[in-house]
Backbone as CSV, one residue per row, in Angstrom:
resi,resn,N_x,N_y,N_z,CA_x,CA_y,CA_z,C_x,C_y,C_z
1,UNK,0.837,-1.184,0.000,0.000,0.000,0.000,0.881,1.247,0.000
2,UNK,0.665,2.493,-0.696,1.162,3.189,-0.917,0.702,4.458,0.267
3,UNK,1.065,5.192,0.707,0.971,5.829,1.548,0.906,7.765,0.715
4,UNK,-0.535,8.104,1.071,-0.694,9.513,0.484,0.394,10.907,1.434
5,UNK,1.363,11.217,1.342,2.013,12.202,2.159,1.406,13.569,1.716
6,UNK,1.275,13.825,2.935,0.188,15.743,2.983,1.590,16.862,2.556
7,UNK,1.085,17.736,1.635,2.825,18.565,1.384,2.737,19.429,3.418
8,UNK,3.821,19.908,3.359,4.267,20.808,4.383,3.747,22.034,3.982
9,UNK,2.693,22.117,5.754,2.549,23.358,5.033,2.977,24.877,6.004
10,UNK,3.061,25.714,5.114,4.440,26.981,6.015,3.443,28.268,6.274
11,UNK,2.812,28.600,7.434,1.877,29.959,7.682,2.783,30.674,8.275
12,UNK,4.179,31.194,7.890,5.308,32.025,8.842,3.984,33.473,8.232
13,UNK,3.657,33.648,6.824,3.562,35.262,6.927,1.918,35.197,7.275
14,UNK,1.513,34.117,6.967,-0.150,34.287,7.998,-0.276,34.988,9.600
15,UNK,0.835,34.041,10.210,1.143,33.829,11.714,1.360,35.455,11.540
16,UNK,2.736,36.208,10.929,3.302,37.726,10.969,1.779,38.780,11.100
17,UNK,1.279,38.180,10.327,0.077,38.918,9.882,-1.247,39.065,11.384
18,UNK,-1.327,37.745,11.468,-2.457,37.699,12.726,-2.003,38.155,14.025
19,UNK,-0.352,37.979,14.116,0.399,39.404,15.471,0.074,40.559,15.014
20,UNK,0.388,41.128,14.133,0.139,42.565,13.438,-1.492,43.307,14.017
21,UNK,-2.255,41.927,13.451,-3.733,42.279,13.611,-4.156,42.216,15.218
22,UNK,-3.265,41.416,16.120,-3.509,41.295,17.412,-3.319,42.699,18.166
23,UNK,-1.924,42.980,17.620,-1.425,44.166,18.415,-2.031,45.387,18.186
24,UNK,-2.475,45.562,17.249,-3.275,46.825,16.810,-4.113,46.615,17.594
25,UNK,-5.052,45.492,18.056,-6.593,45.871,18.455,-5.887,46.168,19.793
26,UNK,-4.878,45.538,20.487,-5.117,45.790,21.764,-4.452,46.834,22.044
27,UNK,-3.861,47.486,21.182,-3.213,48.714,21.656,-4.331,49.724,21.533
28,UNK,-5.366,49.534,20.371,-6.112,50.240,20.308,-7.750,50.296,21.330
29,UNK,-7.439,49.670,21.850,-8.444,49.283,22.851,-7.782,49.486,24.399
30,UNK,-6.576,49.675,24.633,-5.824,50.335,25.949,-5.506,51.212,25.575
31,UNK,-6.152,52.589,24.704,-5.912,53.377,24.699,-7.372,54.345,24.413
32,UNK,-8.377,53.659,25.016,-9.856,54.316,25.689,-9.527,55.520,26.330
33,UNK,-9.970,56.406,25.680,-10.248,57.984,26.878,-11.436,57.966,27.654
34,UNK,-11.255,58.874,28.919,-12.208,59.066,29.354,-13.588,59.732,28.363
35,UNK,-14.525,59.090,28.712,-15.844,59.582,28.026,-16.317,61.220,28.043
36,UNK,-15.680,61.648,28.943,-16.265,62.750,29.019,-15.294,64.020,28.359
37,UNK,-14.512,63.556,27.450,-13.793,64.846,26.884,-14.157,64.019,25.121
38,UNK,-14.726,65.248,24.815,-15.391,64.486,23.469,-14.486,64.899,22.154
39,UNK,-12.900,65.792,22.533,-12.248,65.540,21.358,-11.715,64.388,21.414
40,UNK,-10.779,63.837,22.736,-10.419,62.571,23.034,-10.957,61.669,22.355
41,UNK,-12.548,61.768,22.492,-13.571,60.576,21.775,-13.290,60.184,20.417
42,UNK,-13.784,61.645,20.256,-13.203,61.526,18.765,-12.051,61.341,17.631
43,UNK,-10.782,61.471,18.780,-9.684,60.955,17.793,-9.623,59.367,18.431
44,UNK,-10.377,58.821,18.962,-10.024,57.470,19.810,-10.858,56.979,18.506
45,UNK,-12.158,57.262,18.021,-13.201,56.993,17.169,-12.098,56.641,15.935
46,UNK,-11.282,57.741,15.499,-10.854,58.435,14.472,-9.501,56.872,14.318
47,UNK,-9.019,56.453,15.541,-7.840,55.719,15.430,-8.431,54.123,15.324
48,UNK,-9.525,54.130,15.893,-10.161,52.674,15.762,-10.921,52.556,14.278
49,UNK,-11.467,53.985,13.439,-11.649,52.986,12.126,-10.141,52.942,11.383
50,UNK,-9.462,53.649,11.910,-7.548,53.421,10.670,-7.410,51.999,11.684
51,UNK,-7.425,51.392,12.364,-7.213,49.786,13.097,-8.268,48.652,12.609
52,UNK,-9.541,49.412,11.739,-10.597,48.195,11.622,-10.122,48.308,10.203
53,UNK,-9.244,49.461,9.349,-9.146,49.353,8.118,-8.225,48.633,7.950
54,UNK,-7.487,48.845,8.575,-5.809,48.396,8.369,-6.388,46.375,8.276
55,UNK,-6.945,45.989,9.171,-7.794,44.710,9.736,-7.944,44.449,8.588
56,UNK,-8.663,44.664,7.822,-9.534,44.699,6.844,-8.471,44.239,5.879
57,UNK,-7.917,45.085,5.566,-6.384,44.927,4.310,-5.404,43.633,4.949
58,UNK,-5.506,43.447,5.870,-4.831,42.679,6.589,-5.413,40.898,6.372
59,UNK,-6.839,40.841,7.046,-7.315,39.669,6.617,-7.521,39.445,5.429
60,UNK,-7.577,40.552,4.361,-7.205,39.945,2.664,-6.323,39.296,1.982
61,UNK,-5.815,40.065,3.452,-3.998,39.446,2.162,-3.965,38.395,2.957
62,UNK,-3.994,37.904,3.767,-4.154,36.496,5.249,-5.301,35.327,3.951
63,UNK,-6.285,35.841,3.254,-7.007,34.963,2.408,-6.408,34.559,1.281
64,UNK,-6.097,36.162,0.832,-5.264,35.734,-0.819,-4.133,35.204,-0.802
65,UNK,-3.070,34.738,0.183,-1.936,34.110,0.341,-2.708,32.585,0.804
66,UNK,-3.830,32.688,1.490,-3.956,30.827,1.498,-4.302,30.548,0.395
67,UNK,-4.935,31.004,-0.257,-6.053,30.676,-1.100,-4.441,30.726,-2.724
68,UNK,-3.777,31.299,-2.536,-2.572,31.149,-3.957,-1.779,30.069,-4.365
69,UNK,-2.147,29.033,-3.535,-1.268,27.741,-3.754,-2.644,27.200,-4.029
70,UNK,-3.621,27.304,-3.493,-5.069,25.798,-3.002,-5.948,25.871,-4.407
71,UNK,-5.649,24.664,-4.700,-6.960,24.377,-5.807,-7.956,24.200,-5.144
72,UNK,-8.675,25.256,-5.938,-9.965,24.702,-5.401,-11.039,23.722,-5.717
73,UNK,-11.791,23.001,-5.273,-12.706,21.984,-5.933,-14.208,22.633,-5.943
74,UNK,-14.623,23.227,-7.195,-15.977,23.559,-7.389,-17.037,22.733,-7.776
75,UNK,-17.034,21.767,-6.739,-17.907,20.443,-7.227,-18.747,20.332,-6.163
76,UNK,-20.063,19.770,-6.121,-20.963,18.934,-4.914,-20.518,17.766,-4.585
77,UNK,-21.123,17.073,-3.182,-21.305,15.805,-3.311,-22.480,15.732,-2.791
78,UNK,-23.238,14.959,-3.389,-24.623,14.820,-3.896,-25.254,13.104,-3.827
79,UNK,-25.416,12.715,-2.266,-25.053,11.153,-2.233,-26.800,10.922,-2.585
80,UNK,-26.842,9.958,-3.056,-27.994,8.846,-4.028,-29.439,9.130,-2.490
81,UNK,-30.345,9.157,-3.222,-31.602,9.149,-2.244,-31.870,7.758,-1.804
């Protein structure tokens, strides 16, 4: 019997990527102003959508790098009634 071997597989710039995306939120989330000074608010507002964008660009390229090696199979399976 022949034995199917799985290739190796390497997530070094996935892994780079999902620290990147870690550290942003939590820096951006320990760095809450008090509520009651409403320019504060607003550049806190102002720094959390540049952290949900950056996210954003971030989990794309985290898809389009798995997804650049993987065939994909556009097929059903469709078992007998």
């Amino acid at each position: 019997m022949s034995e199917v071997k799985k290739p190796e597989l390497n997530f070094e710039n996935e892994i780079k990527f999902l620290d990147l995306i870690y550290t942003d939120m939590i820096e951006a989330l320990h760095q809450k102003p008090n509520e009651n000074y409403i320019e504060a608010m607003r550049l806190y507002m102002d720094n959390i959508w540049g952290v949900f964008n950056r996210t954003v660009f971030r989990v794309t390229e985290i898809k389009n790098s798995l997804q650049k090696d993987q065939k994909l199979k556009h097929e059903t399976w469709n078992p007998p009634a």
